[in-house]
N, CA, C and O atoms as a DFTB+ gen file, in Angstrom:
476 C
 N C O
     1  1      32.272       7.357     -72.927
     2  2      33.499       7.153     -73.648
     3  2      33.450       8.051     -74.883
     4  3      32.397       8.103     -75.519
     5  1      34.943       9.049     -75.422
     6  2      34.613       9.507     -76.021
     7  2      35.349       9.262     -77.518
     8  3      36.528       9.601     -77.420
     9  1      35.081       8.862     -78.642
    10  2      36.101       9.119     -80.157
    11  2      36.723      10.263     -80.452
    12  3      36.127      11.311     -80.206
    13  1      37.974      10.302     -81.007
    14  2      38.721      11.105     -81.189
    15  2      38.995      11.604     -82.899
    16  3      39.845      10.912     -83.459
    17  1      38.438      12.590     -83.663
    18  2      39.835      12.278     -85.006
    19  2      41.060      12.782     -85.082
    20  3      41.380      13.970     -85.097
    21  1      41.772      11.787     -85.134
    22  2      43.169      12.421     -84.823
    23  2      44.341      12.769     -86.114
    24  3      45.550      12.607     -86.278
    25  1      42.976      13.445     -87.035
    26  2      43.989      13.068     -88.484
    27  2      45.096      14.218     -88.300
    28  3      46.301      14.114     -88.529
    29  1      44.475      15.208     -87.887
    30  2      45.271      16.272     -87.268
    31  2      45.803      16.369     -85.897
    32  3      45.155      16.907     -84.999
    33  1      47.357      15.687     -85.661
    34  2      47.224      15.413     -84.353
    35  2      46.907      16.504     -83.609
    36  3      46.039      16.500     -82.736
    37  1      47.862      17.841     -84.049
    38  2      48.133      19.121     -82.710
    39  2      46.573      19.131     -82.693
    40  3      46.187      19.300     -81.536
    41  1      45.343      18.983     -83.756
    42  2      44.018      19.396     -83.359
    43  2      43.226      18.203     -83.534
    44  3      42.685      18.036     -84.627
    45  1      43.058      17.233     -82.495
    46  2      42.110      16.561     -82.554
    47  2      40.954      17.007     -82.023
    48  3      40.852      17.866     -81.148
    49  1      39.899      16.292     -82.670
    50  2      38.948      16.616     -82.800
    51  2      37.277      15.372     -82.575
    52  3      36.880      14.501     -83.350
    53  1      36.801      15.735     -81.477
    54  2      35.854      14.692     -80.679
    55  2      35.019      14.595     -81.948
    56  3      34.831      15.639     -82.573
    57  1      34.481      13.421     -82.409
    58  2      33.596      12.768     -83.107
    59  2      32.825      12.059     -82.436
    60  3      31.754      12.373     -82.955
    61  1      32.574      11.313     -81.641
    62  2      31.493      11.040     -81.060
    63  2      31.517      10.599     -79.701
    64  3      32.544      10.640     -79.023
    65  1      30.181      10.085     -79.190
    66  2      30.620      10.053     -77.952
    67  2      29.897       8.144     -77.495
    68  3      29.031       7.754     -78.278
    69  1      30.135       7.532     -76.775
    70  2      29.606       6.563     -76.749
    71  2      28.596       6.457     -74.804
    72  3      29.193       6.422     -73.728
    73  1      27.105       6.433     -74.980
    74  2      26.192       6.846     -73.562
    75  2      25.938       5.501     -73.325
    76  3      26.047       4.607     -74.164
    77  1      25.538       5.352     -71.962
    78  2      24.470       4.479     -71.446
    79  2      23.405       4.485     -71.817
    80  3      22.678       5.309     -71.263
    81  1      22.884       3.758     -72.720
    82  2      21.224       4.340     -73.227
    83  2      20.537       4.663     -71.814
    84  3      20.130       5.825     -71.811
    85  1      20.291       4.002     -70.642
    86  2      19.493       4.517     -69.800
    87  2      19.608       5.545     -69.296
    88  3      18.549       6.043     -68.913
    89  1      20.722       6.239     -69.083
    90  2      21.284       7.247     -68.748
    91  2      20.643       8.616     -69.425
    92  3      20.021       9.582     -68.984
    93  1      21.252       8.079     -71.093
    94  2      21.266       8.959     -71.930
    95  2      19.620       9.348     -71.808
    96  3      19.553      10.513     -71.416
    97  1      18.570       8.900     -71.965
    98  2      17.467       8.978     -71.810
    99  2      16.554       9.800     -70.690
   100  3      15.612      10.588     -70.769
   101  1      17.457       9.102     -69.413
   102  2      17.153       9.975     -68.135
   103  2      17.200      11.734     -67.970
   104  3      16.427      12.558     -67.481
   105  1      18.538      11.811     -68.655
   106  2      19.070      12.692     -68.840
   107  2      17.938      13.374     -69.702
   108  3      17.028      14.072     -69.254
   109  1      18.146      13.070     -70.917
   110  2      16.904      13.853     -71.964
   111  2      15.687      14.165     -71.449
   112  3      15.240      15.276     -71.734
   113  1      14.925      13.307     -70.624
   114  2      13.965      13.666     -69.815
   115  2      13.967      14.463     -68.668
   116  3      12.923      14.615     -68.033
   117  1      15.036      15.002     -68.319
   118  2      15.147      15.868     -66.997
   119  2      15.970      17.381     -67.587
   120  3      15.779      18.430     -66.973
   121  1      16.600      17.354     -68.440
   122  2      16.984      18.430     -69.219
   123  2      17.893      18.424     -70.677
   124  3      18.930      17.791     -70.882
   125  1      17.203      19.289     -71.574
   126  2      17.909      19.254     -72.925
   127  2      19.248      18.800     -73.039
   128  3      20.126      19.235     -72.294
   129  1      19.429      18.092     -73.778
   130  2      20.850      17.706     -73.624
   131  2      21.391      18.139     -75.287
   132  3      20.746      18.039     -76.331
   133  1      22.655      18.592     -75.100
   134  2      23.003      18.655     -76.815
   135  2      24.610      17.823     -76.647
   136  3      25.332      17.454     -75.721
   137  1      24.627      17.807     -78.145
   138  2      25.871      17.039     -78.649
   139  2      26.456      17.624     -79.842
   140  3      26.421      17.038     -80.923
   141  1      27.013      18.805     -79.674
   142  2      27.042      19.655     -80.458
   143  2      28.766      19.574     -80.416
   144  3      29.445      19.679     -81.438
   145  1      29.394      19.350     -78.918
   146  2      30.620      18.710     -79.436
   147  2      30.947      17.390     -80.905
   148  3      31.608      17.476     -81.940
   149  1      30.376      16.627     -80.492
   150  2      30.286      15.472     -81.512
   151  2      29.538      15.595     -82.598
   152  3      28.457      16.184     -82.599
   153  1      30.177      14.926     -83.827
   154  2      29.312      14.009     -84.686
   155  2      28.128      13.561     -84.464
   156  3      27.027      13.992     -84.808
   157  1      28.587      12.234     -83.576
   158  2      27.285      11.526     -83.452
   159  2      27.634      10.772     -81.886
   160  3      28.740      10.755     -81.344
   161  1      26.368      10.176     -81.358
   162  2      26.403       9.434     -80.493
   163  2      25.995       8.221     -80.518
   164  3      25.017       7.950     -81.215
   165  1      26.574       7.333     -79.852
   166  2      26.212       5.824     -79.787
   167  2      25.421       5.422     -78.968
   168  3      25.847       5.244     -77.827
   169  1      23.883       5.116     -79.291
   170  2      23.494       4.876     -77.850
   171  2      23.110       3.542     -77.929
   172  3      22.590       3.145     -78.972
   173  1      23.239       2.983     -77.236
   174  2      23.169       1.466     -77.720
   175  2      23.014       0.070     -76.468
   176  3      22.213      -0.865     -76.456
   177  1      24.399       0.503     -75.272
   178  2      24.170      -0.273     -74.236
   179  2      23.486       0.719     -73.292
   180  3      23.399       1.946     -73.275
   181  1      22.904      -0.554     -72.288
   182  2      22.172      -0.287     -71.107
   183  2      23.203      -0.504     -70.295
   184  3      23.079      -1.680     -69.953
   185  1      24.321       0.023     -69.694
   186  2      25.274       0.541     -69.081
   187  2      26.468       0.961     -69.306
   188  3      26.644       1.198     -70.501
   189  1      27.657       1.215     -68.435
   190  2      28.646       2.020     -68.620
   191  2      29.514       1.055     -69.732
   192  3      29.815      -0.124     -69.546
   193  1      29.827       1.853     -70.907
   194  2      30.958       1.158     -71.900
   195  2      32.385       0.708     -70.927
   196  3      32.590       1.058     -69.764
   197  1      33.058       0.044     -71.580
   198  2      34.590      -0.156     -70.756
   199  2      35.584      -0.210     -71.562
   200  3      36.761       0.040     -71.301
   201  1      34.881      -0.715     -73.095
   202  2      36.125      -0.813     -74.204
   203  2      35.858      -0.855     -75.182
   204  3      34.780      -1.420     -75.374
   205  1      36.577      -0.336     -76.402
   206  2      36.272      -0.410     -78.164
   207  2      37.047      -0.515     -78.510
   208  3      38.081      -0.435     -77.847
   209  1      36.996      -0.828     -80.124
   210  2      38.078      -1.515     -80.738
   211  2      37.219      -1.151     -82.145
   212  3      36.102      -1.486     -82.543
   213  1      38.245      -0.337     -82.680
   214  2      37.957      -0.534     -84.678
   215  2      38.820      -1.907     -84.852
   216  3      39.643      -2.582     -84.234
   217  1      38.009      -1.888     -86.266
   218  2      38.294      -2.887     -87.145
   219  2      39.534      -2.239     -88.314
   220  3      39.500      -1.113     -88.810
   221  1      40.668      -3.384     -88.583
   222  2      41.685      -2.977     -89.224
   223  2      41.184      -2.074     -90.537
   224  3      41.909      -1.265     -91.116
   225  1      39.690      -2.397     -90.919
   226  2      39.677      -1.117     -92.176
   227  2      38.473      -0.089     -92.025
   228  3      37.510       0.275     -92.700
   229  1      39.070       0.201     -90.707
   230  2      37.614       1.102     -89.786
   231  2      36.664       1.173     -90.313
   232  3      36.105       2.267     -90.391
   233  1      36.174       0.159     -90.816
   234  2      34.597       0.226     -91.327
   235  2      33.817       0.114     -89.895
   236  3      33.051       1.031     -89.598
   237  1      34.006      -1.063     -88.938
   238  2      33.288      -1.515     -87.774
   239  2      34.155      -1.016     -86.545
   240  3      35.380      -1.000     -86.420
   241  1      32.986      -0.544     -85.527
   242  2      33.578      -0.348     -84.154
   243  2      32.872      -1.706     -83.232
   244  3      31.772      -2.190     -83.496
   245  1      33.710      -2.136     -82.199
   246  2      33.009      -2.916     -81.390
   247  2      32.892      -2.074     -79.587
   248  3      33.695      -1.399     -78.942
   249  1      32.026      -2.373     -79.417
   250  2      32.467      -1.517     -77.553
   251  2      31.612      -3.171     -76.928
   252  3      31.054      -4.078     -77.545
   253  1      31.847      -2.967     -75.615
   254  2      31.647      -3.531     -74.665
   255  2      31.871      -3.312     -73.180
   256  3      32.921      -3.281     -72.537
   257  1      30.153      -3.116     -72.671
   258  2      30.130      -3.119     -71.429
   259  2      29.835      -3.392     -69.959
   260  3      30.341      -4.458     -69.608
   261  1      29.290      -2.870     -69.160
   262  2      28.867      -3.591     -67.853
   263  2      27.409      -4.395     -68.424
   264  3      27.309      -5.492     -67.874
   265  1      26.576      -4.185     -69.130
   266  2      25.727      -5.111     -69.730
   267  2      25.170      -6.281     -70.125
   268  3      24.070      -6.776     -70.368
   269  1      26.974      -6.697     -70.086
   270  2      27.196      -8.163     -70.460
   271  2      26.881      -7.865     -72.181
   272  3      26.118      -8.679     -72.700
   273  1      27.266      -7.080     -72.812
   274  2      27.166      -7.398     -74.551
   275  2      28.497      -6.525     -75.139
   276  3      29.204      -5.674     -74.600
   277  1      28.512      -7.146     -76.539
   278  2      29.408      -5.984     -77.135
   279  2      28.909      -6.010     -78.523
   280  3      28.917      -6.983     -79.277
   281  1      28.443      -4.742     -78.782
   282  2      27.929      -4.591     -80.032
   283  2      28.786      -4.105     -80.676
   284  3      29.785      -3.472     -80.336
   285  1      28.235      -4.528     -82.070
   286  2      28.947      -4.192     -83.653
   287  2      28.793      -3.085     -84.422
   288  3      27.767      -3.169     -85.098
   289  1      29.335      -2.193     -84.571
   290  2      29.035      -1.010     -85.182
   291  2      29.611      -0.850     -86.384
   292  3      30.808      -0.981     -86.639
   293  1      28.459      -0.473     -87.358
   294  2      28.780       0.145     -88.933
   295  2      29.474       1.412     -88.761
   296  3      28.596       2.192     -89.128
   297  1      30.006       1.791     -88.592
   298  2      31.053       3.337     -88.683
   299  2      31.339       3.852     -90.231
   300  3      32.034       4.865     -90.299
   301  1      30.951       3.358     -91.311
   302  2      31.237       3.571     -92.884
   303  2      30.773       5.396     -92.744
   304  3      31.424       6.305     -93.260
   305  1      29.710       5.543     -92.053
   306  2      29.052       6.651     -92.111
   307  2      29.326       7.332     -91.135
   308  3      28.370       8.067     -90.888
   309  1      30.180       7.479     -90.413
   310  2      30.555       8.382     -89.111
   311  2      29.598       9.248     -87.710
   312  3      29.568       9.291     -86.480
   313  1      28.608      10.100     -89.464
   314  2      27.340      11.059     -88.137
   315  2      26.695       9.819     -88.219
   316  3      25.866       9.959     -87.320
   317  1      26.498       8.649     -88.701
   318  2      25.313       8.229     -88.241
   319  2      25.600       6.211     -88.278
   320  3      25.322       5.392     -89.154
   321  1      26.217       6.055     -86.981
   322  2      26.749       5.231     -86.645
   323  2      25.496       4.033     -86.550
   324  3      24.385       4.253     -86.068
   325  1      25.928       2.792     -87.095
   326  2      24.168       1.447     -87.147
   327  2      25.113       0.919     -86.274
   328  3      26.336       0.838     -86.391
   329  1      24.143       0.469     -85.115
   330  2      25.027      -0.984     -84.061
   331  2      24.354      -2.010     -85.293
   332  3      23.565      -1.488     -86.080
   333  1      24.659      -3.355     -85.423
   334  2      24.270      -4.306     -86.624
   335  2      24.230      -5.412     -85.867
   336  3      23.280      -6.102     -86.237
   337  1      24.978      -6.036     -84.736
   338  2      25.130      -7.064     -84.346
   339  2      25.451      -7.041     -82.423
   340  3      26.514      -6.617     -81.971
   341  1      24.327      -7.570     -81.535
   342  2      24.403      -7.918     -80.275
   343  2      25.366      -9.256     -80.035
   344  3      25.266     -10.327     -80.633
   345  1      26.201      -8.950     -79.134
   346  2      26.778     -10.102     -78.319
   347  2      26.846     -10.623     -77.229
   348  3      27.862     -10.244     -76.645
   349  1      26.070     -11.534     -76.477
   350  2      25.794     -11.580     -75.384
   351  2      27.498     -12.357     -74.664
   352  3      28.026     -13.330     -75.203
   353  1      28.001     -11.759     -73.592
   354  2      29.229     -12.278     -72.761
   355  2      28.961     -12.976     -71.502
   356  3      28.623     -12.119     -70.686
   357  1      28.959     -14.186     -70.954
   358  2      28.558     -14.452     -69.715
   359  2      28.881     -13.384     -68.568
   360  3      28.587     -13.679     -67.409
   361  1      29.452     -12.201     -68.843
   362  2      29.540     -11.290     -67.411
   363  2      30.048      -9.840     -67.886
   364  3      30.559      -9.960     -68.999
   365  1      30.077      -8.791     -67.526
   366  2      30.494      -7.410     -67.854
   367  2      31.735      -7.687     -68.920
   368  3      32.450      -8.646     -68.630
   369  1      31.906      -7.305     -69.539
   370  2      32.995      -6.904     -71.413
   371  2      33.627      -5.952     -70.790
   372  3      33.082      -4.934     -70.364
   373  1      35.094      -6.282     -70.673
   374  2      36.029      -5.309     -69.826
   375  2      37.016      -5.301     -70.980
   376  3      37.929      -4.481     -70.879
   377  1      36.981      -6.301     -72.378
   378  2      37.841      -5.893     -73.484
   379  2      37.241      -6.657     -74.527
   380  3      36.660      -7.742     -74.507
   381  1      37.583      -5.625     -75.703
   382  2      36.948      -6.524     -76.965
   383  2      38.673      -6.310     -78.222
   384  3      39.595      -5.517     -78.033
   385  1      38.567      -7.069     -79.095
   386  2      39.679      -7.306     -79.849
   387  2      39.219      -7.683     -81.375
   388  3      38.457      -8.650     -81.406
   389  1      39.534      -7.104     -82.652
   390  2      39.225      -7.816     -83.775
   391  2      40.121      -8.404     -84.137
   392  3      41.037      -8.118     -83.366
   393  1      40.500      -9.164     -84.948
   394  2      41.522     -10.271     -85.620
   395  2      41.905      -9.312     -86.914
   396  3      41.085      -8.672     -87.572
   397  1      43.548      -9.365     -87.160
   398  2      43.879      -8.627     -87.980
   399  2      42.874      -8.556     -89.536
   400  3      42.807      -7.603     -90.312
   401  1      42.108     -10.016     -89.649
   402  2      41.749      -9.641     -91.536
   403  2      40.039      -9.341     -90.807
   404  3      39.028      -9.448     -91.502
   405  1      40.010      -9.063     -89.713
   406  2      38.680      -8.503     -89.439
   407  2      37.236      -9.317     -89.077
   408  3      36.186      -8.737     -88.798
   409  1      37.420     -10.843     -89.145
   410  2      36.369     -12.070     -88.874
   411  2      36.290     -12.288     -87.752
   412  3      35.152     -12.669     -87.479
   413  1      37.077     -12.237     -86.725
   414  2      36.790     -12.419     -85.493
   415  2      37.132     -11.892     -84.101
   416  3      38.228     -11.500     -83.702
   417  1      36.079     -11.955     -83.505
   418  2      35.994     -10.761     -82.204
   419  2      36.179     -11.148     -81.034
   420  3      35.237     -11.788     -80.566
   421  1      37.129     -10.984     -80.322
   422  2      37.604     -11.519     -78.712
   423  2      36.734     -11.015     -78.074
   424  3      36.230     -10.102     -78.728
   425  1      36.218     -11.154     -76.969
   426  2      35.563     -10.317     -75.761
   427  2      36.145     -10.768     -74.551
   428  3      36.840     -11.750     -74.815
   429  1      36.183     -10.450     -73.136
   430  2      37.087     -10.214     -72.053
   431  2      36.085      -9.731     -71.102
   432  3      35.312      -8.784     -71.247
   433  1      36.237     -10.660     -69.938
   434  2      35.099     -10.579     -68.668
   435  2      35.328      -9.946     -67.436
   436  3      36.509      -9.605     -67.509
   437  1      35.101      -9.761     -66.871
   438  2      34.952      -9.558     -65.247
   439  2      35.144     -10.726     -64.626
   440  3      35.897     -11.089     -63.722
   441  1      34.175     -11.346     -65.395
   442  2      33.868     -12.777     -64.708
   443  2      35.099     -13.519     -64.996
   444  3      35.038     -14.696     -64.641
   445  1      36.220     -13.148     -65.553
   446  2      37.347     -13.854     -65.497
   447  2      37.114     -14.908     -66.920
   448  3      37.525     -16.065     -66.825
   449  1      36.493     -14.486     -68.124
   450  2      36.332     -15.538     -68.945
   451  2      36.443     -15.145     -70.406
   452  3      36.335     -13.931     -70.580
   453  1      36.596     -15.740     -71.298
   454  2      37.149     -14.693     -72.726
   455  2      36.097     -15.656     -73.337
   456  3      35.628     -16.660     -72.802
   457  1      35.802     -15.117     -74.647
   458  2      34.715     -15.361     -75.563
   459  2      35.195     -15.151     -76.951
   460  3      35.587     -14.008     -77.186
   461  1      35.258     -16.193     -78.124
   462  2      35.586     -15.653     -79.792
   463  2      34.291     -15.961     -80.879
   464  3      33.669     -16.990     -81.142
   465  1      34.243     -15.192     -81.150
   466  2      33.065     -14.743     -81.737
   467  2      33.408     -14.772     -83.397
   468  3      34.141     -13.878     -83.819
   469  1      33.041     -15.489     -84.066
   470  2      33.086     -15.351     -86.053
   471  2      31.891     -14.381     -86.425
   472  3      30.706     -14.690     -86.305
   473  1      32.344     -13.216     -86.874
   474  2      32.025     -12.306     -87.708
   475  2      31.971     -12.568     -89.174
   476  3      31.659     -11.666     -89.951
């Protein structure tokens, strides 16, 4: 999955990218990999992302994926993105949601089941 900045629409511009840590790893071990498009990269879940969501004062990103988690991301710093907080979902995170003043986090299943989370 990839971030966009879109302060300039006609030129947006990729900021980061979000990997499968296992992937991402595999990869590094079988040939150099660069990220020279992006900022920075997120590596964080052990499988494919499905969804993110900033927070109304883009300080925090949330993603969530086949993993069953959706982590919390510090974004204050852009190149160098902190996940801060694991969320475990009873089944793959097919959507995550923050609450307009930013305390609380929806998550959205496969398994057909939603989850709210206080931040």
């Amino acid at each position: 999955m990839l971030l966009w900045d879109l302060t300039d629409p006609a030129h947006p511009t990729r900021t980061a990218a979000l990997v499968d840590r296992s992937r991402y790893q595999e990869q590094a071990r079988t040939r150099r990999r660069t990220t020279t498009a992006a900022t920075a990269t997120f590596i964080g879940h052990r499988g494919t992302v499905r969804a993110v969501a900033f927070s109304p004062d883009g300080r925090w990103l949330v993603s969530g994926g086949d993993d069953r988690t959706a982590l919390l991301w510090d974004v204050t710093d852009p190149a160098h993105p902190r996940p801060t907080t694991t969320f475990t979902h009873p089944g793959a995170v097919r959507a995550v949601a923050l609450s307009p003043d930013g305390r609380l986090l929806a998550t959205g299943g496969a398994d057909a089941t939603a989850a709210l989370w206080t931040l």
